[in-house]
C-alpha positions as CSV (number, residue, x, y, z in Angstrom):
1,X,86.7,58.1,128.6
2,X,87.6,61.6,127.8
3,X,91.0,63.0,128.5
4,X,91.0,66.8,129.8
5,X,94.7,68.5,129.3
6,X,94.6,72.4,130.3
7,X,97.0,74.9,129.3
8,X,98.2,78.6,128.9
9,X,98.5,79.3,132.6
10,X,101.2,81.2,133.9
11,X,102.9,84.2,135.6
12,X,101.2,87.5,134.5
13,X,100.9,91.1,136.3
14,X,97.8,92.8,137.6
15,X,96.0,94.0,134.5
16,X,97.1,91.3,132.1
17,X,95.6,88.7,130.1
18,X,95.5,85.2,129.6
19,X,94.1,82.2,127.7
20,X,93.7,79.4,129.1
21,X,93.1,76.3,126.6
22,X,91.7,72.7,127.3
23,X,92.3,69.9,124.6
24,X,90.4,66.6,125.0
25,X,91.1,63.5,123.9
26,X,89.4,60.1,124.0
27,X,86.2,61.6,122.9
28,X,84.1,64.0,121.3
29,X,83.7,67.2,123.0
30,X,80.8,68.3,121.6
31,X,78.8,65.8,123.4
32,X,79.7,67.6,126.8
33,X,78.7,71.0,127.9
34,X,81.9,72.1,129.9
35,X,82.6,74.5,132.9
36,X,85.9,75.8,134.4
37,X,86.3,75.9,138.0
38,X,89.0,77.0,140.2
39,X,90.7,76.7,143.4
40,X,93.4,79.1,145.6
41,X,95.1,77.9,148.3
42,X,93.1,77.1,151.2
43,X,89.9,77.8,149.5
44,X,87.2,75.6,148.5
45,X,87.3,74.9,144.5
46,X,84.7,77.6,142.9
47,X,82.9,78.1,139.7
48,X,84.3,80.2,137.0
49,X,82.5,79.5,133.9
50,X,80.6,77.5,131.8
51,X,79.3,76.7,128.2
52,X,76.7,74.7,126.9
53,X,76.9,71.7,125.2
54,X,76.0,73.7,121.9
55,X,77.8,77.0,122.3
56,X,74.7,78.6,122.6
57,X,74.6,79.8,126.5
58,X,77.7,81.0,128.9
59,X,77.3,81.6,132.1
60,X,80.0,83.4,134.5
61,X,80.3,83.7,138.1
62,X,80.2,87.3,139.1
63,X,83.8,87.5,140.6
64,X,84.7,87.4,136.6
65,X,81.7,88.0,134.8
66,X,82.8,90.9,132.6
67,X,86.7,90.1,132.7
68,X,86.5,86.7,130.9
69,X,85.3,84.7,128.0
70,X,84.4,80.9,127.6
71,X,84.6,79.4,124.3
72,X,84.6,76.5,122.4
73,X,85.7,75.2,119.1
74,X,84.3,71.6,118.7
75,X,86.2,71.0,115.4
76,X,89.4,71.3,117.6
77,X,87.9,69.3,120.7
78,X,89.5,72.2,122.7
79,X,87.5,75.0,125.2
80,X,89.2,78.2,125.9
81,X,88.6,80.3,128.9
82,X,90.1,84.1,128.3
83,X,90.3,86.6,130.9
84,X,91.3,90.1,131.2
85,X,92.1,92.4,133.5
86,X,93.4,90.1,135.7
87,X,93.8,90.4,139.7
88,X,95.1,88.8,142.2
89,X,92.9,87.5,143.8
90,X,92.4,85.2,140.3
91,X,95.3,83.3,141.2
92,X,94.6,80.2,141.6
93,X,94.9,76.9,139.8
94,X,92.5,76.7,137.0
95,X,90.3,73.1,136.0
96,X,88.9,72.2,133.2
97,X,85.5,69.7,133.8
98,X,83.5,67.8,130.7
99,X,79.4,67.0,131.9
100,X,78.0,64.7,129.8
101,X,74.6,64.7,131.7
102,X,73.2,68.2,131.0
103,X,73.6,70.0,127.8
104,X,73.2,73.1,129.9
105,X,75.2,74.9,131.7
106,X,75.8,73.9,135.4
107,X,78.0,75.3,138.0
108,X,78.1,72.2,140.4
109,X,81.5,70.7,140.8
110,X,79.7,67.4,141.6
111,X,77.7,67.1,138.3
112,X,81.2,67.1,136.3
113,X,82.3,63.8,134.5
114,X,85.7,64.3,133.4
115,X,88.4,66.5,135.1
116,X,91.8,68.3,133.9
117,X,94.6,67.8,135.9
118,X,94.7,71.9,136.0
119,X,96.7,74.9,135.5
120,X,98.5,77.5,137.7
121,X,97.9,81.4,137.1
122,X,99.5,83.5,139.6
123,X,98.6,87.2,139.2
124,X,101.2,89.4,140.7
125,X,100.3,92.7,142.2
């Protein structure tokens, strides 16, 4: 079973950056095409971005689709979600999820395997 640990969350001002990292362990992370996903206080979890199981296709949802970058480095088992020009209304505590079903990219909550256990960013104004 695949271990999901995120990090790189933090504090940052309106108009910074951050790079969020997840690191699995327990299994190969290659085999998984991954998403992150999001959730604010008293809002419903959302879709931030994906990548397919190859590397080959992102896909972002619009409220960051031009501010952020998924990535992946299989060698290091570890996905990286950077964004940019940061708001806050991005604050929020950010999840990694690992779907070993598609090889696509998916944006459903429900069709992820494996979860991290998440990371604050807080985006002062």
């Amino acid at each position: 079973q695949v271990q999901l640990v995120e990090s790189g969350g933090g504090l940052v001002q309106a108009g910074g950056s951050l790079r969020l990292s997840c690191a699995a362990s327990g299994g190969t992370l290659s085999s998984y095409a991954m998403g992150w996903f999001r959730q604010a206080p008293g809002k419903e979890r959302e879709f931030v971005a994906g990548i397919s199981r190859g590397g080959g296709t992102t896909y972002y949802a619009d409220p960051v689709k031009g501010r952020s970058t998924i990535s992946r480095d299989n060698a290091k088992n570890t996905v990286y979600l950077q964004m940019n020009s940061l708001k806050p209304e991005d604050t929020a505590v950010y999840y990694c999820a690992a779907n070993r079903r598609y090889s696509a990219v998916r944006s459903e909550g429900a069709l992820y395997d494996y979860w991290g256990q998440g990371t604050q960013v807080t985006v002062s104004s």
